[in-house]
C-alpha positions as CSV (number, residue, x, y, z in Angstrom):
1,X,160.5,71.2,46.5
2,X,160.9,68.2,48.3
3,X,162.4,64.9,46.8
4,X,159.1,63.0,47.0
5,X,156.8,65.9,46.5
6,X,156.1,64.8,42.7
7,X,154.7,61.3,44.1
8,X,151.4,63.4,46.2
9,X,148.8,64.0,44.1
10,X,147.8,67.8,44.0
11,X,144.0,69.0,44.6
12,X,142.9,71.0,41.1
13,X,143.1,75.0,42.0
14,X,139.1,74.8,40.3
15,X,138.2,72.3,42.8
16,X,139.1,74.2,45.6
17,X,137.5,77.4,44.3
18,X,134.5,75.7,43.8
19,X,134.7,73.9,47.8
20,X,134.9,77.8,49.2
21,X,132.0,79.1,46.7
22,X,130.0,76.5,48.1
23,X,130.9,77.4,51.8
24,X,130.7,81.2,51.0
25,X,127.1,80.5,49.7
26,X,125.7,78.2,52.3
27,X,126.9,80.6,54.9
28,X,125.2,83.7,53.0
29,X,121.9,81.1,53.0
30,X,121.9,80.7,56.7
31,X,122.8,84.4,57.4
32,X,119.5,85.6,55.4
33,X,117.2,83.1,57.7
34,X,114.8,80.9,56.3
35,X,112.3,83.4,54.4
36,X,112.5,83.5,50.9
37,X,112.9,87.1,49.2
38,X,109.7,86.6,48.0
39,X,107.7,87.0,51.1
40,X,107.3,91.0,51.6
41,X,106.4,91.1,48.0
42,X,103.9,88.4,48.9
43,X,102.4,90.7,51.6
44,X,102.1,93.7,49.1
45,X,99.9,91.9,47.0
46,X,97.7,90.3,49.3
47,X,96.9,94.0,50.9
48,X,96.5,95.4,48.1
49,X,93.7,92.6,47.3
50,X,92.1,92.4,50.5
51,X,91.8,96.3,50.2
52,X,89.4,96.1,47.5
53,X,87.0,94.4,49.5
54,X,87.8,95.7,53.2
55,X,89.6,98.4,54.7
56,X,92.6,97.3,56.8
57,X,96.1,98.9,57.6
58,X,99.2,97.8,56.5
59,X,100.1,95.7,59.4
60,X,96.8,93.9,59.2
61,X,98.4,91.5,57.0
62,X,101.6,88.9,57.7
63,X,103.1,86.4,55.7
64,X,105.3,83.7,57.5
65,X,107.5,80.8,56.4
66,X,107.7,77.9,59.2
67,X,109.6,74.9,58.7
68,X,108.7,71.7,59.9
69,X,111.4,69.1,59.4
70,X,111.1,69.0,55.0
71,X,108.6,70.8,54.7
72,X,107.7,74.4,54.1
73,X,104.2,75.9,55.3
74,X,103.4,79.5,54.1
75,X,101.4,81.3,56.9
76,X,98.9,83.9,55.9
77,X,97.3,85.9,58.8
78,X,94.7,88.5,58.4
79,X,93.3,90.7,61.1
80,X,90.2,92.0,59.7
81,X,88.4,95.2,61.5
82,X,85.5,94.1,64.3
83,X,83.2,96.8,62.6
84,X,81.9,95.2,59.2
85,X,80.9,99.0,58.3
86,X,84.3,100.5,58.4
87,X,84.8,98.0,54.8
């Protein structure tokens, strides 16, 4: 210990915890990508809807999250089949 080390002020142990949580979880954020977990459960259901009413496969159906600056748009894409009789 130093003779003027009592005169710097210390930074709280809980403060710096709580500087490295929130770099731990930012980096965990940007390491999953932008799509919420949400999205293939997302896709499930809308199959399993659009499967009532026509027959399509199970990559017939994406569900994409694009950014634009602030905003969020939720992308929907359906390829139905060129034969309405297949349905």
């Amino acid at each position: 210990m130093g003779l003027f080390d009592f005169l710097t002020v210390k930074k709280p142990t809980a403060s710096i915890a709580k500087d490295r949580l929130r770099i731990i979880v930012a980096h965990e954020r940007s390491g999953r990508g932008t799509s919420p977990d949400y999205l293939p459960m997302l896709q499930r259901e809308l199959l399993e809807v659009i499967r009532k009413y026509v027959k399509v496969e199970d990559e017939a159906v994406k569900v994409d999250l694009i950014g634009e600056g602030d905003n969020k748009v939720l992308d929907i894409s359906v390829a139905l089949p060129e034969n309405p009789a297949q349905a």
